[in-house]
ROSE-934301 format. One line per 10 residues: number of its first residue (from 1); their letters; for each residue z, x, y of C-alpha. Coordinates in nm, 2 decimals. Last residue first. Layout:
NUM	A	Z X Y  ...
***
This chain:
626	XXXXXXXXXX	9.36 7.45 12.40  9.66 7.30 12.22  9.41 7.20 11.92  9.27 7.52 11.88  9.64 7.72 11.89  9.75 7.49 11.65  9.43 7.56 11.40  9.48 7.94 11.48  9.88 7.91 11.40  9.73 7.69 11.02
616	XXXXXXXXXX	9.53 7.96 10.98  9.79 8.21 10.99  10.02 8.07 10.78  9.77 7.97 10.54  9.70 8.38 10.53  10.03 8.46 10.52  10.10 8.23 10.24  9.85 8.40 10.06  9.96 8.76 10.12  10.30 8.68 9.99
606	XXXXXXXXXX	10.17 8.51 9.72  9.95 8.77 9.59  10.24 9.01 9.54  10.49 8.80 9.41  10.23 8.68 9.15  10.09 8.36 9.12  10.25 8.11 8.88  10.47 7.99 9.12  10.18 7.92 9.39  9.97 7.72 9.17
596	XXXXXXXXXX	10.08 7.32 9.24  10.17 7.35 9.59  9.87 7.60 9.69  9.63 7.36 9.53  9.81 7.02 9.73  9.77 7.24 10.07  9.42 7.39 9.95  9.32 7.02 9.93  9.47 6.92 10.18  9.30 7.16 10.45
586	XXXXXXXXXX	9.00 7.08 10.27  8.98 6.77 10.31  9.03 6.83 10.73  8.72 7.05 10.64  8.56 7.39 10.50  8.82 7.60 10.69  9.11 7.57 10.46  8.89 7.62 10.13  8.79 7.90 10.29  9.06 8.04 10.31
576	XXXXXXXXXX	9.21 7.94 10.02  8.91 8.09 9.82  8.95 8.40 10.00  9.29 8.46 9.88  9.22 8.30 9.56  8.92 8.54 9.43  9.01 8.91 9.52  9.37 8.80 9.51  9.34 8.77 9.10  9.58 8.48 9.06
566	XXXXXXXXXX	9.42 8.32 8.78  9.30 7.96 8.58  9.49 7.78 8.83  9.25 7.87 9.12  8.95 7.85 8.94  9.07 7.47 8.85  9.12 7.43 9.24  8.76 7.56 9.30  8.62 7.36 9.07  8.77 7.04 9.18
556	XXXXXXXXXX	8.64 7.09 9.51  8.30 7.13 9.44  8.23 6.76 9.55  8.34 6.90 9.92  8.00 7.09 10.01  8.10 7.19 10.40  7.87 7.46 10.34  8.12 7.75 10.38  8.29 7.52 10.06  7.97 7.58 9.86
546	XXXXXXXXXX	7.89 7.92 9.93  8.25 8.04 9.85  8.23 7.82 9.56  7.91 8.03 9.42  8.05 8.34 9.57  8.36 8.31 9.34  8.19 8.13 9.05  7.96 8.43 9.01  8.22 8.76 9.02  8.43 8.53 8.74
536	XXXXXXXXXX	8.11 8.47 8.48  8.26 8.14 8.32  7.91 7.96 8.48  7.91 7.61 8.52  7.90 7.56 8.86  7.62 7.80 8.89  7.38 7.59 8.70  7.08 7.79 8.81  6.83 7.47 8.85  7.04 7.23 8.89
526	XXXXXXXXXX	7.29 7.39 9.09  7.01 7.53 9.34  6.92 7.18 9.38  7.25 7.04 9.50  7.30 7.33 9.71  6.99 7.30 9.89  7.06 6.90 9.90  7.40 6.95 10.04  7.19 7.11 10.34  7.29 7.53 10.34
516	XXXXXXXXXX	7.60 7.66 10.59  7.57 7.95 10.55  7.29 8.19 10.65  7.54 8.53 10.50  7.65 8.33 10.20  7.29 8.25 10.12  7.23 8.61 10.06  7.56 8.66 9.91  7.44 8.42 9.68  7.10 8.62 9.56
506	XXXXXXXXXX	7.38 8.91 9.62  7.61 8.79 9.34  7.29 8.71 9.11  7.17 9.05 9.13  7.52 9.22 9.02  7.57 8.99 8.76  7.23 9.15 8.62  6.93 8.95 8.70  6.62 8.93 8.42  6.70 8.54 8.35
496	XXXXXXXXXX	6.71 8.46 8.70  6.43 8.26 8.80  6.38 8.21 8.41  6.65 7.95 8.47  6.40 7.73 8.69  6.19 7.66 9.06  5.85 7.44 8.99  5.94 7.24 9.27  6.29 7.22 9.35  6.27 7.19 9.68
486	XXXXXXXXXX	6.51 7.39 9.93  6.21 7.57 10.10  6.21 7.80 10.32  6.57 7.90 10.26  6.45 7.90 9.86  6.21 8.14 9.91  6.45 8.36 10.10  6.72 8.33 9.80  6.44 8.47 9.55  6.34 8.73 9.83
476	XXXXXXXXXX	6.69 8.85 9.85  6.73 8.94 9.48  6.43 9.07 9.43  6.46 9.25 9.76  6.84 9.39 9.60  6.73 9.55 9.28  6.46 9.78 9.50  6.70 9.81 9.79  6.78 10.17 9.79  7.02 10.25 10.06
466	XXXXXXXXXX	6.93 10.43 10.38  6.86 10.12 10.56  7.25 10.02 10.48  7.37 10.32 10.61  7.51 10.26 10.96  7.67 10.53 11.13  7.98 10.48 11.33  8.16 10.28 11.01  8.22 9.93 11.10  8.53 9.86 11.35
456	XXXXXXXXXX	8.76 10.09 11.42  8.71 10.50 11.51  9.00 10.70 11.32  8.79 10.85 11.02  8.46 10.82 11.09  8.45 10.89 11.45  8.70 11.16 11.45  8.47 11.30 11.15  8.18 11.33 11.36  7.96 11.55 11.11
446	XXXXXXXXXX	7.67 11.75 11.34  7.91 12.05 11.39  7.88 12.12 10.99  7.46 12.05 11.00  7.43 12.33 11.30  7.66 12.53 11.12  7.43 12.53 10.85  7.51 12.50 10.50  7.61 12.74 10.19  7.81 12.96 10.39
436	XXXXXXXXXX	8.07 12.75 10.54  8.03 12.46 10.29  8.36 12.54 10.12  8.53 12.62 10.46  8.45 12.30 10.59  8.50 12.07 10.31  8.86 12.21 10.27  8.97 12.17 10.64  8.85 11.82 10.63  9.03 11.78 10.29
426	XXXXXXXXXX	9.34 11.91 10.45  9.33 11.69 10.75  9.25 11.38 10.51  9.61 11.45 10.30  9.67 11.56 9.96  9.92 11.49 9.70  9.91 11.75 9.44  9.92 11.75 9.04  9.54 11.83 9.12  9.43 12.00 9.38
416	XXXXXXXXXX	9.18 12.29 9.35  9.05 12.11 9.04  8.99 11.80 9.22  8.86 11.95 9.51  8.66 12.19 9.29  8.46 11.86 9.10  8.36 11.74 9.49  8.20 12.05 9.56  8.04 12.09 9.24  7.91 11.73 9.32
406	XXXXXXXXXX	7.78 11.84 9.68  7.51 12.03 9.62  7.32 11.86 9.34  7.45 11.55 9.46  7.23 11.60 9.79  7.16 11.81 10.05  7.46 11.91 10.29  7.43 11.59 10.54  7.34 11.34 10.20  7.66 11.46 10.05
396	XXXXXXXXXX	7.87 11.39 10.36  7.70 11.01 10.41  7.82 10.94 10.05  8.13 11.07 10.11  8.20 10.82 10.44  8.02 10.54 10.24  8.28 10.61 9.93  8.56 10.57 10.19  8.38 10.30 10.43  8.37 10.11 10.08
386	XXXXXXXXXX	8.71 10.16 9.90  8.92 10.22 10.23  8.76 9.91 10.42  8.80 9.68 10.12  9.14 9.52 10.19  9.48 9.64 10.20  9.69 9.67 10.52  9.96 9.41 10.44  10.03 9.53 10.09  10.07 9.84 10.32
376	XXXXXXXXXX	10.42 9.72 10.42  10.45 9.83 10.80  10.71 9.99 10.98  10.47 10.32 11.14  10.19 10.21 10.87  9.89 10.42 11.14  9.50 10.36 11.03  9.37 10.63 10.86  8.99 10.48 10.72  8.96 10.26 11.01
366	XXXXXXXXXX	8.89 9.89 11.01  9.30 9.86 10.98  9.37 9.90 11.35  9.18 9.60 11.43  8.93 9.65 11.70  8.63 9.48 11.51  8.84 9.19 11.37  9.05 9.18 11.09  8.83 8.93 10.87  8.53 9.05 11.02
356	XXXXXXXXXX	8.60 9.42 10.95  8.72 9.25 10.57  8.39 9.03 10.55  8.19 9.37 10.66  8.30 9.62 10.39  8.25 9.37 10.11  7.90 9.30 10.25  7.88 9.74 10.26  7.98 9.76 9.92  7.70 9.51 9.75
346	XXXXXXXXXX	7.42 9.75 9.92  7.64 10.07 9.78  7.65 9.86 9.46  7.26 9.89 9.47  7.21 10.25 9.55  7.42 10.32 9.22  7.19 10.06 9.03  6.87 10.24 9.18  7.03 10.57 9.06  7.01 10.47 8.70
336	XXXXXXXXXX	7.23 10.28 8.44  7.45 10.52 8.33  7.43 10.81 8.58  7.46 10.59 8.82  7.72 10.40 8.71  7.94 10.69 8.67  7.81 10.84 8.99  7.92 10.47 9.15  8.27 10.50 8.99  8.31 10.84 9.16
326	XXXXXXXXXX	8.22 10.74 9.51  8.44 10.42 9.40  8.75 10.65 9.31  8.70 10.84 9.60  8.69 10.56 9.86  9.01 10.44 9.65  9.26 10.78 9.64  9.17 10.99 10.00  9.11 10.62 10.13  9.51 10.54 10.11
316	XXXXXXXXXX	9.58 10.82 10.36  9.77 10.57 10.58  9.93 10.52 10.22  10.08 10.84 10.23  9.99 11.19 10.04  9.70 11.07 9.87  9.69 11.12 9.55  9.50 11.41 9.30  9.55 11.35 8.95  9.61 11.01 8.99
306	XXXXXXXXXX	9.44 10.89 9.26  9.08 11.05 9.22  9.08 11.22 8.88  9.21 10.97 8.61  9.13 10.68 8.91  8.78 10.75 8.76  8.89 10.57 8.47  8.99 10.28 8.70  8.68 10.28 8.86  8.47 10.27 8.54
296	XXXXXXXXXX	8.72 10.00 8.43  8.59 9.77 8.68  8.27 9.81 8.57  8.35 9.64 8.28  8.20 9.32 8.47  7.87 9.30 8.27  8.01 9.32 7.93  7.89 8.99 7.80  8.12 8.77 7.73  8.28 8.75 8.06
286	XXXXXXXXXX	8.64 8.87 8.00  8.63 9.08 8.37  8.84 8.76 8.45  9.10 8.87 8.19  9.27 9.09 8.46  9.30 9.49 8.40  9.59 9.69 8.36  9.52 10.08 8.26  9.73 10.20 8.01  9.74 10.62 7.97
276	XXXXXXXXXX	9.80 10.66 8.34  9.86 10.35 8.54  9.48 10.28 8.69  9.58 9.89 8.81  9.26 9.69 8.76  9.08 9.36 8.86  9.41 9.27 9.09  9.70 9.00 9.10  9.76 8.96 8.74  9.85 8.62 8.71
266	XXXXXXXXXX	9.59 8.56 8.44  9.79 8.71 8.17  9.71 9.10 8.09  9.41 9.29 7.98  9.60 9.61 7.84  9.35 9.98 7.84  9.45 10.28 7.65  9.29 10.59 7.80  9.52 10.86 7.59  9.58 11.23 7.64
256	XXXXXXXXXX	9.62 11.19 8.01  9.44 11.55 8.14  9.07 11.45 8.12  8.80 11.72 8.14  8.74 11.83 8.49  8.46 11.63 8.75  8.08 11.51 8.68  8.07 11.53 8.30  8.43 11.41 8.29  8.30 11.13 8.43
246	XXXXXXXXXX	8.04 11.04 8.17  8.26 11.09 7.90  8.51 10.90 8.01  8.24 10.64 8.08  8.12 10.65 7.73  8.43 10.63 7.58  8.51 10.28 7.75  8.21 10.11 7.57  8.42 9.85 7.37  8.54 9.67 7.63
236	XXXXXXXXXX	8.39 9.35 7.65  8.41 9.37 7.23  8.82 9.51 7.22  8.91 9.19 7.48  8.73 8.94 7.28  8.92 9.06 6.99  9.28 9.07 7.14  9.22 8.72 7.30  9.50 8.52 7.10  9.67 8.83 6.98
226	XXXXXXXXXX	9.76 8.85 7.28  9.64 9.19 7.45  9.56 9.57 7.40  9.28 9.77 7.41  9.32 10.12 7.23  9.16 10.40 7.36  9.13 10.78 7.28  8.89 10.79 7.01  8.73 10.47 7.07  8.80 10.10 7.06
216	XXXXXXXXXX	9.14 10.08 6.83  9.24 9.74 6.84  9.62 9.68 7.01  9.80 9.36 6.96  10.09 9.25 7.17  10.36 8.99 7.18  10.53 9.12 7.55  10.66 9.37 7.75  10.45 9.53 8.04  10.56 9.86 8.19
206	XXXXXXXXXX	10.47 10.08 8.44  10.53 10.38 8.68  10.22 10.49 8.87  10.42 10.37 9.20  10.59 10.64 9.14  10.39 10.94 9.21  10.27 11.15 8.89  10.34 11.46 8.73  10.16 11.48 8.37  10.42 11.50 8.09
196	XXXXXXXXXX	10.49 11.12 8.07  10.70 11.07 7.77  10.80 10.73 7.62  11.06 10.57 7.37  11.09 10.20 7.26  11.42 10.09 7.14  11.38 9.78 6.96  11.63 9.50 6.90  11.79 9.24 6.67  12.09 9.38 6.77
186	XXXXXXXXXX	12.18 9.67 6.50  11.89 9.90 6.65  11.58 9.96 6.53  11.42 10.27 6.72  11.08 10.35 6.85  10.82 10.65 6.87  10.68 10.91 7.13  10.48 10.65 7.35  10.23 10.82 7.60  10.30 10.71 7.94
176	XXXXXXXXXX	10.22 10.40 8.15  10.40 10.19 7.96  10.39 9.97 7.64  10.71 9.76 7.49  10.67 9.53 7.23  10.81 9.23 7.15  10.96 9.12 6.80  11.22 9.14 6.84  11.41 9.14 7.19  11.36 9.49 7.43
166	XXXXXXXXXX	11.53 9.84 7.49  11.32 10.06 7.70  11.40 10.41 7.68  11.20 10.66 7.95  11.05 10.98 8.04  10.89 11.09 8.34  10.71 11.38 8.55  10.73 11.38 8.90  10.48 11.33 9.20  10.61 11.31 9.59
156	XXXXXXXXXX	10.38 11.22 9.86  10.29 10.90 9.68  10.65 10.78 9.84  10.90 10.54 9.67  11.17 10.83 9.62  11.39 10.59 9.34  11.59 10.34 9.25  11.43 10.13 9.01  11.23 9.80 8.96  11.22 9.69 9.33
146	XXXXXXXXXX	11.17 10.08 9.47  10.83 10.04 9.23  10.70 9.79 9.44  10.58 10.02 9.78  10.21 10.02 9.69  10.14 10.00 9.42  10.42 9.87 9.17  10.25 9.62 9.00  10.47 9.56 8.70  10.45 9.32 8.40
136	XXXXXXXXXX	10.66 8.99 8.18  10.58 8.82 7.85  10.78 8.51 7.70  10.67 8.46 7.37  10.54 8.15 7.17  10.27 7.99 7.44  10.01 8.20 7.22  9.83 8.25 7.56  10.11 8.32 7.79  10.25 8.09 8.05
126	XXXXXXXXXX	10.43 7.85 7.84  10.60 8.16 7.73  10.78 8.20 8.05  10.63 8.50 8.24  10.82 8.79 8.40  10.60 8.94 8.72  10.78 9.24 8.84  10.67 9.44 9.18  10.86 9.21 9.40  11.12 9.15 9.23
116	XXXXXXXXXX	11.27 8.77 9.22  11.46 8.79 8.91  11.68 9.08 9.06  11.70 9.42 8.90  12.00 9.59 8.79  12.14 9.91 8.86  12.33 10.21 8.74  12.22 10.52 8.91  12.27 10.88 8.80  12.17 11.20 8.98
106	XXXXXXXXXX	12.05 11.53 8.88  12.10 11.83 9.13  11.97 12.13 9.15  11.89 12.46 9.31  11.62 12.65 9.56  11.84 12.51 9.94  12.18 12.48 9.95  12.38 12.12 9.87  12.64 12.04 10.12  12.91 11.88 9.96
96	XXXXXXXXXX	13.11 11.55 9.88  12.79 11.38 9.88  12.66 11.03 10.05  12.42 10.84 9.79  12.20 10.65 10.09  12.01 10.32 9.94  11.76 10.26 10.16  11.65 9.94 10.20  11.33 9.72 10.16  11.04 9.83 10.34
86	XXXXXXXXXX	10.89 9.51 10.50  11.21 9.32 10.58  11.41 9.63 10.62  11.75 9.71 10.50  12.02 9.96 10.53  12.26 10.09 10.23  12.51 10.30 10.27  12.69 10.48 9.93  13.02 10.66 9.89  13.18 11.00 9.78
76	XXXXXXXXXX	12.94 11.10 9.53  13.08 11.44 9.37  12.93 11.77 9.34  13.19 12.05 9.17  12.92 12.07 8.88  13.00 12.29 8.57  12.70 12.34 8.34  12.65 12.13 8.06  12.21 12.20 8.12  12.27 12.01 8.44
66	XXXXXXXXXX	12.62 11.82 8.49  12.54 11.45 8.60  12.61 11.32 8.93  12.71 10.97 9.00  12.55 10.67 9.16  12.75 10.30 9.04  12.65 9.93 9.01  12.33 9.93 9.24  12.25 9.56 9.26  11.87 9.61 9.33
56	XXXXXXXXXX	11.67 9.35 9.59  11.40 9.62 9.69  11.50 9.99 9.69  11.39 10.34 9.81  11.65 10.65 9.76  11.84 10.91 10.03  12.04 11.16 9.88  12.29 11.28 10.08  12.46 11.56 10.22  12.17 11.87 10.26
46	XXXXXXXXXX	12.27 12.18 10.41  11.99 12.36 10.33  11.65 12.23 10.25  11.42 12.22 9.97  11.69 12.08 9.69  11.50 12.00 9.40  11.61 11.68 9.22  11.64 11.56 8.87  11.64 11.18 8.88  11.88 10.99 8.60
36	XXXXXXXXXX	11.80 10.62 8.63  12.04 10.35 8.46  12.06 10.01 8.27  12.00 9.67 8.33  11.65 9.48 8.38  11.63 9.12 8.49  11.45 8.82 8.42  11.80 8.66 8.32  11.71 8.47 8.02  11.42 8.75 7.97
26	XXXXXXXXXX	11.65 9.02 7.94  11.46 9.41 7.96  11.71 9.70 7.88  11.70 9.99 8.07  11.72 10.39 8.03  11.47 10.54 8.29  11.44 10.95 8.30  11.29 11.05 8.62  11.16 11.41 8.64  11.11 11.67 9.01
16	XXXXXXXXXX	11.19 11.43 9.29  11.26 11.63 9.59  11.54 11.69 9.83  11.54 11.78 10.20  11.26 11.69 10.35  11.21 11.39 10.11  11.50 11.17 10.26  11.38 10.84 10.16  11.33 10.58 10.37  10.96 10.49 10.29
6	XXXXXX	10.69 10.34 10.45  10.63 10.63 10.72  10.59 10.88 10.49  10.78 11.23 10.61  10.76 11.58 10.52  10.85 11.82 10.81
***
């Protein structure tokens, strides 16, 4: 029997087959009104109710609409509703009938939202660049979309969509779907009108309305933002075609018809969201220089893993992101050269480690399945899926010989399941019987998937010695030299000149890992490298991380503008942290940071950081009781 453990809905006996949204968006009220039909299939007999996902939603009225004008002798006869702090509630539509088993029903829900949803960010214009317009945006992964429309909030269940979204002149409306036109109406308003034809799970539904420009970037992209940054935007990513092309190479061609991409306010608490059609991504990948876009290499490969094929719960989360950055890394790799694939894998595994550390070694969510019985997986995110994912895969193509081997493999489990939700027993089951007869049994019994897929802590086998470390040593041996010897001497820029961001994140790293360095090491490094001046987003964050793991308090005003500047949870989560631990300053400093920033942040990231202050400040009670 179907179930997902973070959602109420009923999905054993009724399905999800096409959502149509009708809403208007009203910024005075920062809420959306309308309706939701959802077309159903009935997979079980004897079903009574319908059983839908919400978050804060004043449902109004559930009734059933006719299909095709037939006659329908279904009626709603009530509603229940039961709540959950970390799921939300389940909105139960109780029926005057059994349904049977192979028909239809379509259901209509009035609703609005509430200002404080959790997976809708509005903006005042004071907010925005041009400080003209107001401007609001979804993040609905994982469990968000249930607080911007009823609705089955599982990945297990993928449905087509179409929507009207009525909005104020002279904003515009873009979602995650392709747009099929727009109609003036007598209110000063505009009626924009989408079609998503490729089935997809709902937290892949999106909007963001606001003053928007698009610049054509390619033949199937468009970048949009302010007009304020529009053109910066279109420049840092103005290569996008090339890693469509490039990953279509390695998998199917590309289903979505567009690859339009939106860089979005500040607040937006990730580096990328892969909506079909309009990926998000945050203006801190806005370096100047195109050295962060790949970011958008993993969202494009989102295309395939995630979106065309999606795991089935979100205690299968690593069948979508360890995919995705397997994927990502090919795209690099075949872009910029093995030794730069090898090298992210290097990168990968110092993310892996701060979030085992962060958990703890016998924390359920080190493994790659971990159980969500209750739990909001907001809770459970962190690297361990992306990097023991795509260091599980990588550690399955080196067992049956290579890329050569193994990327046909990986292309037909994308073709073999896409439109499908898939779950980590049935890509065991699919590895094995592909490989059967084109690898050893020997090599097949050799793979301990138990171990790599429920065992906690760091993955069972450790690949770091495997990796190629040619761009790493230079790294490493720079920050070596300078551990031995924290004198300027005849040290300068030209250090560096030839480092890719990449580079220069694990020259810190390396320091990260032997923190804490003498004020006077970090003093000189600064002059030399001028890391506290950089606008480069990946630098500042290790840079400051270095700095306040030191105990290095004069960079405390840098870190608290980098925390105003953006709410990307990659950077402020760990930033508080640390800024916590550094010293009895810095436990007011992140006190007075978190006081002035935290209503600009989304919902999102300032849940998590307030559970991390909150934690911190129970380990600092628990110190000073014992």
């Amino acid at each position: 029997m179907a179930t997902d453990p973070t959602s109420f809905s009923n999905i054993a006996e009724v399905i999800s087959k096409h959502i149509h949204l009708d809403v208007r968006a009203n910024f005075e009220t920062k809420t959306l009104t309308g309706f939701v039909e959802i077309l159903f299939d009935v997979i079980a007999d004897d079903c009574n109710k319908i059983v839908l996902d919400t978050r804060d939603l004043n449902v109004t009225n559930a009734s059933i609409v006719p299909i095709e004008n037939e006659e329908c002798d279904i009626s709603v006869t009530g509603r229940n509703t039961n709540s959950n702090e970390a799921l939300g509630s389940s909105q139960e539509i109780l029926l005057n009938k059994a349904l049977t088993k192979g028909t239809q029903i379509k259901l209509k829900v009035e609703y609005e939202t509430s200002p404080g949803s959790s997976g809708i960010q509005w903006l005042e214009k004071e907010q925005t660049e041009g400080k003209e317009h107001p401007y609001v945006f979804t993040q609905f992964q994982a469990i968000h979309c249930r607080s911007g429309l009823p609705c089955q909030d599982t990945p297990y269940i993928k449905q087509t969509y179409s929507a009207n979204f009525t909005v104020q002149k002279p904003l515009r409306v873009l979602m995650s779907a392709l747009s099929t036109g727009s109609k003036e109406n007598e209110d000063n308003t505009v009626t924009y009108i989408f079609e998503q034809c490729v089935p997809i799970p709902s937290y892949l539904i999106a909007f963001v309305i606001g003053n928007l420009e698009g610049r054509e970037v390619g033949p199937r992209t468009t970048v949009w933002a302010e007009p304020e940054i529009v053109e910066k935007a279109a420049w840092e990513f103005s290569n996008t075609e090339e890693y469509i092309t490039t990953a279509e190479e390695l998998m199917i061609p590309y289903e979505w018809g567009r690859y339009d991409l939106l860089c979005l306010p500040g607040s937006f608490p990730y580096g990328g969201m892969e909506n079909p059609c309009l990926t998000f991504v945050t203006p801190t990948l806005l370096a100047g220089d195109r050295s962060l876009t790949s970011v958008v290499a993993h969202e494009i490969a989102h295309s395939w893993c995630g979106n065309l094929v999606t795991n089935g719960s979100w205690e299968d989360f690593w069948l979508n992101e360890g995919f995705t950055v397997f994927l990502e890394r090919k795209i690099i790799g075949r872009l910029f050269g093995e030794k730069a694939r090898q090298f992210a894998y290097i990168n990968g595994w110092k993310a892996l480690k701060d979030s085992v550390d962060l958990f703890g070694l016998d924390h359920e969510f080190t493994c790659l399945k971990p159980k969500l019985d209750g739990i909001d997986p907001d809770d459970a995110f962190s690297s361990v899926p992306y990097e023991r994912g795509s260091q599980f895969l990588y550690y399955l193509e080196s067992k049956v010989g290579g890329g050569e081997i193994f990327e046909p493999f990986f292309s037909s489990w994308i073709k073999k399941n896409k439109y499908k939700t898939v779950t980590t027993e049935q890509f065991q089951e699919y590895f094995n019987s592909y490989f059967a007869d084109k690898v050893s049994e020997e090599v097949l019994s050799s793979i301990n998937w138990q171990d790599w897929i429920y065992k906690v802590g760091m993955p069972p086998v450790d690949l770091l010695g495997v990796f190629d470390d040619t761009l790493a040593k230079e790294a490493f041996n720079l920050a070596n030299s300078w551990m031995e010897d924290a004198a300027i001497n005849d040290r300068s820029s030209d250090d560096i000149k030839d480092f890719n961001t990449a580079q220069i994140v694990a020259f810190l790293q390396k320091f990260i890992l032997n923190a804490p360095l003498s004020h006077e090491a970090l003093s000189n490094i600064d002059t030399v490298y001028d890391f506290s001046s950089s606008k480069n987003s990946e630098i500042r964050m290790r840079w400051y991380t270095l700095c306040l793991k030191s105990g290095y308090e004069s960079i405390f005003n840098k870190v608290d503008e980098f925390l105003g500047e953006q709410g990307r949870m990659k950077f402020v989560r760990p930033l508080f942290r640390e800024l916590y631990k550094c010293s009895p300053n810095g436990v007011l400093r992140a006190a007075d940071s978190w006081a002035k920033y935290k209503n600009s942040y989304h919902n999102i990231a300032k849940k998590m950081i307030q559970k991390d202050l909150d934690t911190l400040k129970q380990q600092s009670n628990n110190n000073n009781q014992n």
